[in-house]
C-alpha positions in Angstrom: -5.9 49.6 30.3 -8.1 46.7 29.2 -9.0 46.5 26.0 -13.1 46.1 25.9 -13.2 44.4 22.3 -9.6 42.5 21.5 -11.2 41.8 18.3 -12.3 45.1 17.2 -8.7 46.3 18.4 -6.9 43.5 15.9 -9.4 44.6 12.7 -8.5 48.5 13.4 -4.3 47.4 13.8 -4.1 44.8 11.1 -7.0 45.6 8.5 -6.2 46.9 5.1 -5.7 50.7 5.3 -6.8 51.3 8.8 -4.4 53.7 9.2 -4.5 55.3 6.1 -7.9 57.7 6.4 -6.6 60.9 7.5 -8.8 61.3 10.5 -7.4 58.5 11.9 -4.2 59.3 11.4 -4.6 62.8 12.5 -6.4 61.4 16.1 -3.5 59.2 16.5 -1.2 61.2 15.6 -2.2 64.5 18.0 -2.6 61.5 20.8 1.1 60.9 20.4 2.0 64.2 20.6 -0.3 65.3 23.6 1.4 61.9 25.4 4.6 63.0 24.7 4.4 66.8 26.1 2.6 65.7 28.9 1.5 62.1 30.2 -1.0 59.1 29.1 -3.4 60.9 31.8 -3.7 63.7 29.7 -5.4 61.8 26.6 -8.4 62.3 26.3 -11.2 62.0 23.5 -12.5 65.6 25.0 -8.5 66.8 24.7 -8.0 65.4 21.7 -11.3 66.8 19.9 -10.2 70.1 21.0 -6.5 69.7 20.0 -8.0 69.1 16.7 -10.8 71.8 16.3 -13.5 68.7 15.7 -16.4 67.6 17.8 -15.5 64.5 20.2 -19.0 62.5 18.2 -16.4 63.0 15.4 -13.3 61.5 16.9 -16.0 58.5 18.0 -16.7 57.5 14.8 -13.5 56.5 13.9 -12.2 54.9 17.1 -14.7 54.0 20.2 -12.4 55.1 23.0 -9.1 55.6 24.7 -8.6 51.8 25.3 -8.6 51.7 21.2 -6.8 54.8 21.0 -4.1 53.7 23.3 -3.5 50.3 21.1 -3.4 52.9 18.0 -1.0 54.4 19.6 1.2 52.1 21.0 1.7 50.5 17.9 2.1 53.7 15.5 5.2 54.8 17.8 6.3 51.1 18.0 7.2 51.9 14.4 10.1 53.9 15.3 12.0 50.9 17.3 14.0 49.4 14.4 13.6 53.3 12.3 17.8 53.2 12.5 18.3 49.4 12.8 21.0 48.5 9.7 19.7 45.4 7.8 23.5 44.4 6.5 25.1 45.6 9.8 27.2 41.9 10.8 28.3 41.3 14.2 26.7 38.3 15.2 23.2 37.5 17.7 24.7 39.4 20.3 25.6 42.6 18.8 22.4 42.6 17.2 20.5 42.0 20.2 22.3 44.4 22.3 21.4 46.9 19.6 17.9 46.2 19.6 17.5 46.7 23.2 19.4 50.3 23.0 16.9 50.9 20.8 14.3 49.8 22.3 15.1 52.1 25.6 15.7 54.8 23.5 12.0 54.5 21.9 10.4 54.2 25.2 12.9 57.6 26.1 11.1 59.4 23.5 7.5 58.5 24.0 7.8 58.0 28.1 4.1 57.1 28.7 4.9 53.8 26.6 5.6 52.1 30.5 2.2 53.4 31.3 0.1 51.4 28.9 1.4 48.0 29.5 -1.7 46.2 29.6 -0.6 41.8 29.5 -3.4 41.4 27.7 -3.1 43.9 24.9 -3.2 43.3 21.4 -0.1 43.5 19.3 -0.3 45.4 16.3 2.3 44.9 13.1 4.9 47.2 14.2 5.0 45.6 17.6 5.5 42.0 15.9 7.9 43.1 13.6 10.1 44.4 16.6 9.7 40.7 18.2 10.3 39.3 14.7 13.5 41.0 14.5 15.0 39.9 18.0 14.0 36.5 17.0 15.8 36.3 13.4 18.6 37.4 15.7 18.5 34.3 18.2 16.7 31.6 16.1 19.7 30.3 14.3 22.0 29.8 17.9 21.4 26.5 18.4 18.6 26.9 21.0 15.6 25.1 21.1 12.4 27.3 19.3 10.9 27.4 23.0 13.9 29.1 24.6 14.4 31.5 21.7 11.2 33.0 22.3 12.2 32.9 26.2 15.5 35.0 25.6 13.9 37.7 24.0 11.1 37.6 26.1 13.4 38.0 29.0 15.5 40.8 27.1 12.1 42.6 26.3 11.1 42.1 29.8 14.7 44.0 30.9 13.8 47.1 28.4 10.7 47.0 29.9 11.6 47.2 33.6 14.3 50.1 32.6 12.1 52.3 30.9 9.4 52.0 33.7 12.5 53.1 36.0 12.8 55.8 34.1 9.9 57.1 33.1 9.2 57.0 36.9 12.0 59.1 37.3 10.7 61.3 34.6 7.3 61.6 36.4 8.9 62.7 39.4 11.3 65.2 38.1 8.2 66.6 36.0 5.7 67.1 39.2 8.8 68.6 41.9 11.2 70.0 40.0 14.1 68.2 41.2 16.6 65.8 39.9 16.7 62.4 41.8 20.3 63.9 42.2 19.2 66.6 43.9 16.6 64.4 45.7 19.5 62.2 47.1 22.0 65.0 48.5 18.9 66.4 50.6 18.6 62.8 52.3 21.2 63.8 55.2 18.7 62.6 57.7 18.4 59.2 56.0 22.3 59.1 55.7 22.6 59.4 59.6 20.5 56.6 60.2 22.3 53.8 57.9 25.9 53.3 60.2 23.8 50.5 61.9 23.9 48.6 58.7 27.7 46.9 58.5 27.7 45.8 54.8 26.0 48.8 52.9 28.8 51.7 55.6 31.3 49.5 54.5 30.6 49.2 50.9 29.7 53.0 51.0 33.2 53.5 52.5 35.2 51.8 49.9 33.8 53.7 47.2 30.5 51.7 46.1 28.6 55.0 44.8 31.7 57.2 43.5 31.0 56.0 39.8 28.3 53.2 39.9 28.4 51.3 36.3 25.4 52.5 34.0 22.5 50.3 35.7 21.0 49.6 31.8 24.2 48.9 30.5 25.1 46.6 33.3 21.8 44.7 33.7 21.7 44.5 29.5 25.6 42.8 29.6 24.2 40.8 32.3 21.1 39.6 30.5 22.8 38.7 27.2 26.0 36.6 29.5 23.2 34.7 30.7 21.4 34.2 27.1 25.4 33.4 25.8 26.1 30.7 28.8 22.4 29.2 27.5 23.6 28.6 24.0 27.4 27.2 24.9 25.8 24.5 27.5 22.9 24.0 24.4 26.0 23.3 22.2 27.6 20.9 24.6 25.1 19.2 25.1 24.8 18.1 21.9 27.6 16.2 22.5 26.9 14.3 25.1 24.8 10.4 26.0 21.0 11.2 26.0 20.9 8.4 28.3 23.7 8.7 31.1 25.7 12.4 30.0 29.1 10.7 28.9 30.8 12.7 26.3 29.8 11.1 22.7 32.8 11.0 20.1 31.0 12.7 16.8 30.4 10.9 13.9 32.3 10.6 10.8 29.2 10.8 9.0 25.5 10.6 9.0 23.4 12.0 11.7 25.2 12.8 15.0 25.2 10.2 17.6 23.0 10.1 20.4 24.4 8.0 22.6 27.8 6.4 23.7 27.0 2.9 23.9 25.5 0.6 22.2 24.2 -0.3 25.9 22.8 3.1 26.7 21.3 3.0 23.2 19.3 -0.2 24.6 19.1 1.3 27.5 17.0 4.2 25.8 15.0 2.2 23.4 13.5 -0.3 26.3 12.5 3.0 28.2 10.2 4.2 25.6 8.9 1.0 25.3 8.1 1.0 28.7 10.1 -1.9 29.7 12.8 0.0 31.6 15.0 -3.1 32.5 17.6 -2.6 35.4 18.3 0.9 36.2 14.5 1.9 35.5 15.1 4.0 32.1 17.3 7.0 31.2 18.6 8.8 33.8 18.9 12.3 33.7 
């Protein structure tokens, strides 16, 4: 949902008391709660006016349309992502992060049609940044460079993201038929039948590969945070290595760490960004 004035939208998150009149609190407010008991689709400045008992001219007046509502929206639930986060709870970047992304499904859990207003272009308000800001605090002091801090929990965000899609899809479905996807599976006998001409998936299927399936959100989050763990140990090794050639470098017994094994590599290094390169043509990688 594209957002016709990004400006506008910024002045109405960030300003001074834009959320404090009580119209616009009550509008966002009863936009939440129709999105909740039913779907984003169901928002409307029409539906809203008459939730409300007010004439939709009046609901205009304070925000200029569902795009703007939406942002309202987004952000005012966004609120609720760190509501039971514990400021002295210890356990290190992982724990923390891990915690922040249970959270973080959980929110989207509550308020489902959050998957449905993913725009990449909307504007984040302060509740949104002050979600970020916390997953940051929780990476920034690992060693990693600022650049890959902001990619790790942008690639953890991206995993809540994805999972509560799934599963507001899920929630969609289950809503318009009636029937659980379990349900849904154990009538696919006709399906079934067909898959013996696939070798890998009968045998897997055989030996017991859907009897108790690990929690798909607890093993992609695991999975997610090894990867952002391996990323800081090789970071932390290779601080002790050559720049120039990779041989380990024995640390210093004081002063700034060394950079490079040799005295020769440290040449080696200093004719390269002089642009002499000498034999060898520069660092290597």
């Amino acid at each position: 949902m594209q957002l016709t004035d990004p400006e506008r939208s910024t002045e109405l998150l960030w300003r001074a008391g834009a959320r404090r009149g009580l119209s616009l609190e009550r509008i966002v407010r009863a936009a939440v709660e129709l999105a909740d008991a039913e779907d984003l689709a169901a928002v409307s400045m029409r539906s809203l006016a008459e939730r409300l008992g007010f004439t939709t001219m009046a609901l205009y007046r304070h925000v200029r349309g569902k795009a703007e509502l939406v942002a309202l929206m987004r952000d005012e639930v966004m609120g609720g992502w760190d509501s039971a986060a514990d400021p002295s709870a210890a356990g290190g970047w992982r724990a923390e992060l891990e915690a922040w992304a249970r959270r973080g499904l959980a929110l989207h859990q509550r308020h489902p049609w959050l998957a449905e207003s993913e725009d990449a272009r909307h504007v984040p308000g302060p509740n949104a940044v002050a979600v970020f800001e916390r997953a940051l605090g929780a990476v920034a002091d690992t060693g990693l460079p600022p650049a890959q801090v902001v990619a790790a929990v942008n690639l953890l965000g991206g995993f809540v993201d994805s999972a509560a899609r799934q599963s507001a899809a899920a929630l969609r479905a289950r809503r318009r038929t009636g029937v659980s996807d379990e349900e849904w599976w154990r009538g696919r006998d006709s399906l079934f039948a067909r898959l013996d001409r696939y070798p890998t998936l009968s045998r897997l299927y055989r030996e017991g590969a859907y009897e108790a399936p690990p929690d798909p959100f607890d093993f992609g989050l695991q999975r997610v945070l090894d990867g952002i763990d391996t990323l800081i140990r090789d970071e932390k090794r290779d601080e002790n290595v050559c720049r120039v050639c990779g041989a380990p470098v024995s640390a210093a017994t004081s002063g700034r760490p060394r950079d490079y094994c040799s005295r020769a590599c440290q040449q080696r290094a200093y004719r390269a960004r002089k642009g002499g390169g000498g034999s060898g043509g520069g660092p290597r990688p």
